[in-house]
C-alpha positions as CSV (number, residue, x, y, z in Angstrom):
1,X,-14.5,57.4,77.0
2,X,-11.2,59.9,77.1
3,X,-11.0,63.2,76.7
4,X,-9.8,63.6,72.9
5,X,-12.8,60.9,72.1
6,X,-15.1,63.6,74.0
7,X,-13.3,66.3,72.0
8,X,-13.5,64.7,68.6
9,X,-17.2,64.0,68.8
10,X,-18.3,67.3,69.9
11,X,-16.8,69.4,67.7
12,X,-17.5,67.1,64.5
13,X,-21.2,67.4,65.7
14,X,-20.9,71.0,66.0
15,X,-19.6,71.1,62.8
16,X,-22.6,68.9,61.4
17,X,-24.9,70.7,62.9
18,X,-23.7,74.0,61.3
19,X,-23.0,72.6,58.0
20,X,-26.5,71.2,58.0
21,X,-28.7,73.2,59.7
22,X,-31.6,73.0,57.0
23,X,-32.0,69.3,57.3
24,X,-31.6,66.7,60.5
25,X,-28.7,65.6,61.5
26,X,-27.7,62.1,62.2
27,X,-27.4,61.4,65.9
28,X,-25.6,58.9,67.8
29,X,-28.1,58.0,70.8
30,X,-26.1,55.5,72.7
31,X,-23.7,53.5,72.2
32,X,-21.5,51.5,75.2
33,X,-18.2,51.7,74.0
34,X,-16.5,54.2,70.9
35,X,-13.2,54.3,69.5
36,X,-11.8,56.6,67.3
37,X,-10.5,55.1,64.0
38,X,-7.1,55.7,62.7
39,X,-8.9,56.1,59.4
40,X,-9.8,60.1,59.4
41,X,-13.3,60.9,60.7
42,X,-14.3,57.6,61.5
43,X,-16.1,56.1,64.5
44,X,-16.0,52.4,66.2
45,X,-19.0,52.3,68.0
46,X,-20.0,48.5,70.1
47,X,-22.6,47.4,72.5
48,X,-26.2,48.5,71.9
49,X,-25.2,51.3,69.2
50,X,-28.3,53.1,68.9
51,X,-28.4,56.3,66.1
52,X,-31.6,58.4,65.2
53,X,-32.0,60.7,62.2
54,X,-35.2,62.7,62.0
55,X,-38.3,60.2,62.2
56,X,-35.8,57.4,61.7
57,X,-33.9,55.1,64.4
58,X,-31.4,51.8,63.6
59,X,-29.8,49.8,66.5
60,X,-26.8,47.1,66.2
61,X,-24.1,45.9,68.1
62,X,-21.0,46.9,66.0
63,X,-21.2,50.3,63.7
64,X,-18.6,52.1,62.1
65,X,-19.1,56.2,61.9
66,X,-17.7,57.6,59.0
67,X,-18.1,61.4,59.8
68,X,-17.4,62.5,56.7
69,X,-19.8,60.8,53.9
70,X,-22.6,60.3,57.1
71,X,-22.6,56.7,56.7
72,X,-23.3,53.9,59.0
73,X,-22.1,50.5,58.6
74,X,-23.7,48.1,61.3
75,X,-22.8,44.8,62.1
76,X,-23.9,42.4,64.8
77,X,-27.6,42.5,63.7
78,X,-29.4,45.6,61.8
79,X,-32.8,46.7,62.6
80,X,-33.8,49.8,61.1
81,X,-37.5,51.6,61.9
82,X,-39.5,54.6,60.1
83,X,-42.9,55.6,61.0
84,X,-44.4,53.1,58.1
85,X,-42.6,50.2,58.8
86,X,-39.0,48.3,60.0
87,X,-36.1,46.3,58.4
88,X,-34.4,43.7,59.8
89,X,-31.3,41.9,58.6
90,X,-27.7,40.6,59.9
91,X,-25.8,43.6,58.6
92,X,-26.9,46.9,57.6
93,X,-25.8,50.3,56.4
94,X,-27.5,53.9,56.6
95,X,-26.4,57.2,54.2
96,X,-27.7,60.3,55.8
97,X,-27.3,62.7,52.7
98,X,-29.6,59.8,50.6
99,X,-31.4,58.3,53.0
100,X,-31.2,54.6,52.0
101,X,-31.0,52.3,54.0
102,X,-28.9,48.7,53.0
103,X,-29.4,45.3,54.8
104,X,-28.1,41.5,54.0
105,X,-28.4,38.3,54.8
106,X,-31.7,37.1,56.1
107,X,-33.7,40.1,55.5
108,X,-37.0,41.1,56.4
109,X,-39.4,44.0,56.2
110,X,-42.9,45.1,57.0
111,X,-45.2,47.7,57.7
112,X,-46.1,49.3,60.8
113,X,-50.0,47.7,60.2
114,X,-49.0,44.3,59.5
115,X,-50.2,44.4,55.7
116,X,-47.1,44.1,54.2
117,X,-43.8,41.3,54.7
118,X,-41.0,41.1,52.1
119,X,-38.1,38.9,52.4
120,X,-34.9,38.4,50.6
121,X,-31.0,37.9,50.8
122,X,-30.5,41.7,49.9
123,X,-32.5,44.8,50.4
124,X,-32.7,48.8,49.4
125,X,-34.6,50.9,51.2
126,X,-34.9,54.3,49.9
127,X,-36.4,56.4,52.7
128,X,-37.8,59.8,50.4
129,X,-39.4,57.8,47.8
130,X,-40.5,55.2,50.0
131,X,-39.7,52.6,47.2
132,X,-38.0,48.3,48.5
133,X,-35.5,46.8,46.0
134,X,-35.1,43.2,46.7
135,X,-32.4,41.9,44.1
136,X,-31.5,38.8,45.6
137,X,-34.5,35.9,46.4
138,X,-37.1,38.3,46.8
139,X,-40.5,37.3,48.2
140,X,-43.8,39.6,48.8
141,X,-46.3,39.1,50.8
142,X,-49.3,40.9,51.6
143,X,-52.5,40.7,54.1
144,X,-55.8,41.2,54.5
145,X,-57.5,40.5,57.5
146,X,-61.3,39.3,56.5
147,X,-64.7,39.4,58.0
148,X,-64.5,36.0,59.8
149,X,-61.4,36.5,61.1
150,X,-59.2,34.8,58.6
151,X,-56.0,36.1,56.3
152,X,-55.7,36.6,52.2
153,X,-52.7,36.5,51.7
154,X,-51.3,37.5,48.4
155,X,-47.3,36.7,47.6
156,X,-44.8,37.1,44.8
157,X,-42.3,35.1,44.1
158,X,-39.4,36.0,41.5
159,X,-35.7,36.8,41.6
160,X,-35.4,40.5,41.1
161,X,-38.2,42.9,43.5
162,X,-39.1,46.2,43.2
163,X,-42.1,48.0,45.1
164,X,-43.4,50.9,45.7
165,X,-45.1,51.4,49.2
166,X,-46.6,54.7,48.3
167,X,-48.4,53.5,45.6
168,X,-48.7,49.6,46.4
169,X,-47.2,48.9,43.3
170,X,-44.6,45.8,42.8
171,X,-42.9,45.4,40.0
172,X,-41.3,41.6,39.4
173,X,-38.3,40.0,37.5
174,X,-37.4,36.7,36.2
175,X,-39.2,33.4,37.5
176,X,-42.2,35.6,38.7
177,X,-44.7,33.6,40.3
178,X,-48.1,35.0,42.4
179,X,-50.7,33.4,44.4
180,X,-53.6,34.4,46.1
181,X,-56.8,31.7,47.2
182,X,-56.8,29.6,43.9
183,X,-55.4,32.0,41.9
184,X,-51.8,31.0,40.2
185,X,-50.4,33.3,37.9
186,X,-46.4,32.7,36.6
187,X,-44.6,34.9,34.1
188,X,-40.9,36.3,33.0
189,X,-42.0,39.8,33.9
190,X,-44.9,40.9,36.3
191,X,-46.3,44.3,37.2
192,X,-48.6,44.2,39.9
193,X,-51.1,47.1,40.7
194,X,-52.4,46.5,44.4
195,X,-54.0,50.2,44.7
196,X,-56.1,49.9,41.4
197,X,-56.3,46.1,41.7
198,X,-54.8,44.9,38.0
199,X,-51.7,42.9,37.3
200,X,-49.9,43.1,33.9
201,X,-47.5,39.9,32.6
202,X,-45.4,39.5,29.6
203,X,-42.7,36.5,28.9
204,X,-44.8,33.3,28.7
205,X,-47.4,34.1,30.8
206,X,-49.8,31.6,32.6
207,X,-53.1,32.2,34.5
208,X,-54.5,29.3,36.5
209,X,-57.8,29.3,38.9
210,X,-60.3,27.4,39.8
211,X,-61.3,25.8,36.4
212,X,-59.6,28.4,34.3
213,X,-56.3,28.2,32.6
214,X,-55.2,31.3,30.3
215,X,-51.7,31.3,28.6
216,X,-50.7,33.9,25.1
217,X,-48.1,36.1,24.9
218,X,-49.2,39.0,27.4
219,X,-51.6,39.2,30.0
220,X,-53.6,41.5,31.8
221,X,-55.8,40.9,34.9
222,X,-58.3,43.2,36.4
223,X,-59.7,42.0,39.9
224,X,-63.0,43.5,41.6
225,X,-63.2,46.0,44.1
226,X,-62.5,43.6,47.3
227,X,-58.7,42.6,45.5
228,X,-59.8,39.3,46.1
229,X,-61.9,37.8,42.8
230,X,-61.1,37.8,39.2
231,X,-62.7,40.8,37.5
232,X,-61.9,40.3,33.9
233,X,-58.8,38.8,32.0
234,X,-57.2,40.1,28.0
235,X,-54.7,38.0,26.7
236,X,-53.3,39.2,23.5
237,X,-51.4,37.0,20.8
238,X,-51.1,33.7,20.4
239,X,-54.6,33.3,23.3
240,X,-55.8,30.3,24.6
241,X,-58.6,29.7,26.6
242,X,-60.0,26.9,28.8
243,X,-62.7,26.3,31.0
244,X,-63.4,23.2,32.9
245,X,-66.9,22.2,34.5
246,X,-66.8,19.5,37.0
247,X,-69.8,17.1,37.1
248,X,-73.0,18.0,38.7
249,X,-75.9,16.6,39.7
250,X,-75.5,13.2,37.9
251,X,-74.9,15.1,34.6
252,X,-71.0,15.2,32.8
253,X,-68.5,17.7,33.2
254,X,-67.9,20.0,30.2
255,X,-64.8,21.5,29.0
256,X,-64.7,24.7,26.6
257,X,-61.6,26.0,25.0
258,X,-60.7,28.6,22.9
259,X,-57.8,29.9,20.5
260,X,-57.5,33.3,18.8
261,X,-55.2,36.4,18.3
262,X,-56.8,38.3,21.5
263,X,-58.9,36.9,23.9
264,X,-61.0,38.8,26.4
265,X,-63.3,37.3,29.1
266,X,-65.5,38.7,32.1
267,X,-66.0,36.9,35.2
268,X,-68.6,37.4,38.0
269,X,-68.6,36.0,41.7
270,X,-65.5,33.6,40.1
271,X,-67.7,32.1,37.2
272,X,-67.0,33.1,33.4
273,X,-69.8,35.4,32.2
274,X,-68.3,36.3,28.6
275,X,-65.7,35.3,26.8
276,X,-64.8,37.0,23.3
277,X,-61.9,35.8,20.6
278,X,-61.1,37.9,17.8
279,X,-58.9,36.8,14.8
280,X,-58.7,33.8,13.7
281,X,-61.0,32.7,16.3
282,X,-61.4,29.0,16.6
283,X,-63.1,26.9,20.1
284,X,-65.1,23.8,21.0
285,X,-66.4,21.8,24.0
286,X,-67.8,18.6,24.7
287,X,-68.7,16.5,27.3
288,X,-66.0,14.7,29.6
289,X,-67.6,11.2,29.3
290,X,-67.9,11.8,25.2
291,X,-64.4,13.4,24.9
292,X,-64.2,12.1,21.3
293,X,-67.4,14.1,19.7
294,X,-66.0,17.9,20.0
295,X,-68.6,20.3,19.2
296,X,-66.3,23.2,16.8
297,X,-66.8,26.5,16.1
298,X,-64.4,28.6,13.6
299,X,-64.3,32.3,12.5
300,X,-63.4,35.3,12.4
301,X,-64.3,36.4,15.4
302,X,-66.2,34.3,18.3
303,X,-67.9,35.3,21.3
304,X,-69.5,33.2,24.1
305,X,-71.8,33.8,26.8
306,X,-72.3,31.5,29.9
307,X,-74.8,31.5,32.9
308,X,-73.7,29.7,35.6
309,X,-70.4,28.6,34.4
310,X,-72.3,26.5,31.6
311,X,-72.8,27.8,27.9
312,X,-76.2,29.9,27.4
313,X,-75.5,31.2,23.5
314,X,-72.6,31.5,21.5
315,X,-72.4,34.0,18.0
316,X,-69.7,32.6,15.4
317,X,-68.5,35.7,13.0
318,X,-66.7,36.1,9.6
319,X,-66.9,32.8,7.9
320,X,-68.1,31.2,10.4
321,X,-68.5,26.8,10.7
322,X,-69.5,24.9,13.3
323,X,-70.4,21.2,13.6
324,X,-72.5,19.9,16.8
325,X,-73.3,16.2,17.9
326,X,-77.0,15.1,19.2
327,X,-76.6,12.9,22.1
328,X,-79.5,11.1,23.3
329,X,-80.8,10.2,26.7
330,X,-78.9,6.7,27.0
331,X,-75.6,9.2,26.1
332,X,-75.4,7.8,22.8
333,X,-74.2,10.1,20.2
334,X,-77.5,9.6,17.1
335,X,-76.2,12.6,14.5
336,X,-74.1,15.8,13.7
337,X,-75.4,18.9,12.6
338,X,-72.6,21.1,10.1
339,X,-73.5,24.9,9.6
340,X,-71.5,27.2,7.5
341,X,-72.2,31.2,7.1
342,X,-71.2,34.6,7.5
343,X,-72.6,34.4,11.2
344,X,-73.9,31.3,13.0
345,X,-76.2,32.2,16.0
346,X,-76.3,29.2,18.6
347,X,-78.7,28.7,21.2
348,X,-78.0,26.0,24.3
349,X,-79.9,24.3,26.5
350,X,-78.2,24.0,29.9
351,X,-80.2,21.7,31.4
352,X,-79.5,19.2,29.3
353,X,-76.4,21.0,28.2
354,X,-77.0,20.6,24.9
355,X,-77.4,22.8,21.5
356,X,-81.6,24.3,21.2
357,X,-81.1,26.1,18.5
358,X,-79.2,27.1,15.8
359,X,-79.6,30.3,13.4
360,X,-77.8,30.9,10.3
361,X,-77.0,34.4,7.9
362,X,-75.2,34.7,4.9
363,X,-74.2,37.5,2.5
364,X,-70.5,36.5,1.3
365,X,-70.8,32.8,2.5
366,X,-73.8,31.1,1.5
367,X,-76.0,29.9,4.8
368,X,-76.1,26.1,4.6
369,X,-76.4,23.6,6.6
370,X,-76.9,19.6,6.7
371,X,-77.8,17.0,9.3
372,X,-75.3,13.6,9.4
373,X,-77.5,10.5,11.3
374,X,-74.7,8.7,12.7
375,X,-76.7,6.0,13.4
376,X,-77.6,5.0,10.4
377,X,-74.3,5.6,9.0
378,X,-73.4,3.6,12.1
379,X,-76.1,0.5,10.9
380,X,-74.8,0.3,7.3
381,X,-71.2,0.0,8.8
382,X,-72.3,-2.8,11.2
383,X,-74.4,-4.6,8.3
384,X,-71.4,-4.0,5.9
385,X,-69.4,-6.0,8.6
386,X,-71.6,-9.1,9.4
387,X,-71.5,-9.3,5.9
388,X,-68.2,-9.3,5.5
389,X,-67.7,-11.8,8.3
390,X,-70.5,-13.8,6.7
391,X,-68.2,-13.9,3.6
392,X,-65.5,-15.0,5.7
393,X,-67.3,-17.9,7.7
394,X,-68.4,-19.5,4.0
395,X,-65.0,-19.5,2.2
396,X,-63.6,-20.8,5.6
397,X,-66.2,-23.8,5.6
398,X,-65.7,-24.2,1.7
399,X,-61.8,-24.3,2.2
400,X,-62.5,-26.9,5.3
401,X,-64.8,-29.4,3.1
402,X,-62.1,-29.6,0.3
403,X,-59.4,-29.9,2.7
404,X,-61.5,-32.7,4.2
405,X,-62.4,-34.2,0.5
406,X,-58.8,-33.9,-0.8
407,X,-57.5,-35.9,2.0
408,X,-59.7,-38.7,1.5
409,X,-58.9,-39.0,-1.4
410,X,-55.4,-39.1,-1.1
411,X,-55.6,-42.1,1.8
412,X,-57.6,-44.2,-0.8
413,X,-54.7,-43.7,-3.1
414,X,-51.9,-44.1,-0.7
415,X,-53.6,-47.9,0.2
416,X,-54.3,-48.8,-3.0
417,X,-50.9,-47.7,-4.3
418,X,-49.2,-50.2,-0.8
419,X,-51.3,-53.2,-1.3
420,X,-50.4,-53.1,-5.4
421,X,-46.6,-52.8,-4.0
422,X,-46.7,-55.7,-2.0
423,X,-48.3,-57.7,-3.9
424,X,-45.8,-57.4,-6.8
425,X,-43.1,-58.5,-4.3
426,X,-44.9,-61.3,-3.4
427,X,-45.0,-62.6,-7.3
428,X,-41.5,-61.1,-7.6
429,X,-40.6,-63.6,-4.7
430,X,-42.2,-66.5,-5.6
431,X,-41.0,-66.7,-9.2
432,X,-37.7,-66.2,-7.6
433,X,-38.2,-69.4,-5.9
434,X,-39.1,-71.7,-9.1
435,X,-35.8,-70.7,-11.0
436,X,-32.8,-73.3,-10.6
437,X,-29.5,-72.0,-9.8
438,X,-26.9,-71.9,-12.1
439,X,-24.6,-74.8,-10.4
440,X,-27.9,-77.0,-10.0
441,X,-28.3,-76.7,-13.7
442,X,-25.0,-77.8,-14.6
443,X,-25.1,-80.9,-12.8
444,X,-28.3,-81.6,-14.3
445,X,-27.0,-81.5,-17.7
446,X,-23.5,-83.3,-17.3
447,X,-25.9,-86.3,-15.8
């Protein structure tokens, strides 16, 4: 390094020091070679550049010192460390007066504990709120170390990234996707809570877990204490619901759904415990080996309650209807029940997963109800049809015996009309034969 270099630095850092004596200056710890810049107040720094400001250090290979805006630009590989955490990147720029920190190109960044990774093409780091803008292929990912040793992780996916460290608070744009275990939740715009556990989603939102799919026009999830399980779930507009029971000791699955205004439902340990629709409320289930016998429930408003994961009682509100199918032992489906009132009360048997008891009230709409046997509807249309086919079989064996008469008939005619043919020729011929000819005749008579 000559002299004037020497010179230059000094006194600019004098300067800086004066200038700025409230706050810390930006200091160039080490670098192997510097050049001044013909560009005024500007620094070429190579070979393990190394600058510290405050509780904050960045090292590269190539830097560029502009004096006077206090700005960095790092090239040659960027890593850039604070007490919570580090960046890493290809390039990289620092601004003393702001504090933010820019990387590019294969970026990552984490926490000093290990919770926390984020990746991405382009990355903000603003130092005095503490806050991560990832505009270009963003991706979150956060861990928890568990009991037994193994990782949750949790990770968002979506093009445009913004979170908040200080308050664990991510807030995603465009093709936002997030996963956790066998949770699955996709949506145009995401806002997700980690101190207070709760994500919001609007723009065609989708929720999927094990046996649970939730879709409406905005979402919001609430997860238990841990951060790990679903707590409860409020979709609002256009809400639909379903609920999938796999098949357990040798009985069917069932599958519930649901369809309504707003939809709100409670989970416990990851089963469904509640599940409330209000406007225009409308559901049914049924069994997966009978999917064509859907059990329905319609009003105003419907709530459900489940124990287990299987239906324990259901109350149907407002003009309420419902229609349920009796199946036997032999799964064989022997009658419907059809209810209609202002509130239907239904009681099920989950055992034999089936409907116990039902309970009718009506004010405005008259309580009624009516009992349909299917299988005797179902043995008047099976007697109907072997009559019909009884029907059939007789004009069938009627149209055979006259086709069978007519024909004999008409061989009898066909001989008797041939041997009354030839005959005639054969008279025809012979009195051909006893005529003279006309020459023979002539002779005859000039004898």
């Amino acid at each position: 390094m000559n002299f004037r270099a020497f010179l230059f630095i000094a006194t600019t850092f004098l300067a800086s020091t004066l200038a700025f004596a409230q706050s810390s200056p930006l200091i160039m710890y080490h670098a192997d070679n510097l050049d001044v810049s013909r560009k005024r107040g500007t620094l070429l720094l190579t070979g393990n550049v190394h600058f510290v400001h405050d509780s904050v250090a960045f090292k590269t290979q190539r830097a560029s010192w502009n004096r006077n805006s206090e700005t960095v630009e790092c090239g040659g590989g960027f890593l850039f460390t604070h007490p919570s955490g580090f960046v890493r990147a290809r390039n990289g720029s620092y601004q003393r007066k702001s504090e933010i920190a820019i990387a590019s190109g294969e970026v990552s960044a984490g926490d000093s504990a290990g919770n926390y990774l984020m990746t991405g093409q382009y990355l903000k780091y603003d130092r005095k709120e503490d806050i991560v803008t990832i505009p270009m292929s963003p991706r979150l990912y956060q861990y928890e170390k568990q009991k037994d040793g193994k990782i949750d992780t949790v990770k968002i996916e979506s093009k445009f990234l913004v979170f908040d460290k200080k308050n664990s608070f991510a807030q995603a744009f465009q093709d936002v996707k997030l996963t956790q275990k066998d949770l699955v939740v996709t949506c145009d715009t995401g806002y997700f809570n980690r101190k207070d556990n709760w994500l919001s989603m609007k723009g065609h939102p989708t929720c999927d877990m094990k046996n649970y799919h939730l879709t409406g026009d905005s979402i919001f999830l609430v997860l238990d204490e841990t951060g790990k399980m679903l707590k409860s779930a409020l979709v609002i507009r256009n809400a639909h619901g379903v609920q999938n029971e796999a098949p357990k000791r040798g009985n069917p699955g069932n599958v519930t759904e649901a369809f309504g205004d707003t939809l709100y439902c409670e989970f416990k340990k990851g089963k469904i415990e509640r599940l409330y629709v209000n406007v225009n409320a409308k559901g049914f289930f049924y069994e997966t080996d009978l999917k064509e016998y859907r059990n329905l429930m319609d009003g105003d408003r419907l709530d459900l309650y489940f124990k287990k994961g299987r239906m324990d009682r259901a109350v149907v509100s407002g003009k309420a209807q419902s229609t349920y199918f009796y199946v036997k032992k032999d799964r064989t489906v022997s009658g419907k029940n059809e209810a209609t009132g202002d509130t239907i009360h239904i009681l099920f048997d989950a055992q034999k997963n089936a409907v116990k008891s039902l309970k009718l009230m009506g004010r405005k709409t008259n309580a009624s109800g009516r009992f349909i046997d299917l299988e005797k509807a179902n043995r008047i249309k099976e007697n109907a049809k072997k009559d019909s086919l009884a029907r059939l079989d007789s004009l069938a064996a009627k149209e055979k015996s006259s086709k069978k008469n007519l024909t004999e008939s008409d061989s009898t005619t066909i001989k008797k009309s041939a041997n009354d043919k030839r005959l005639r020729s054969l008279l025809n011929r012979r009195r051909e034969k006893g005529k003279p000819t006309d020459e023979s005749a002539k002779t005859e008579d000039a004898q």
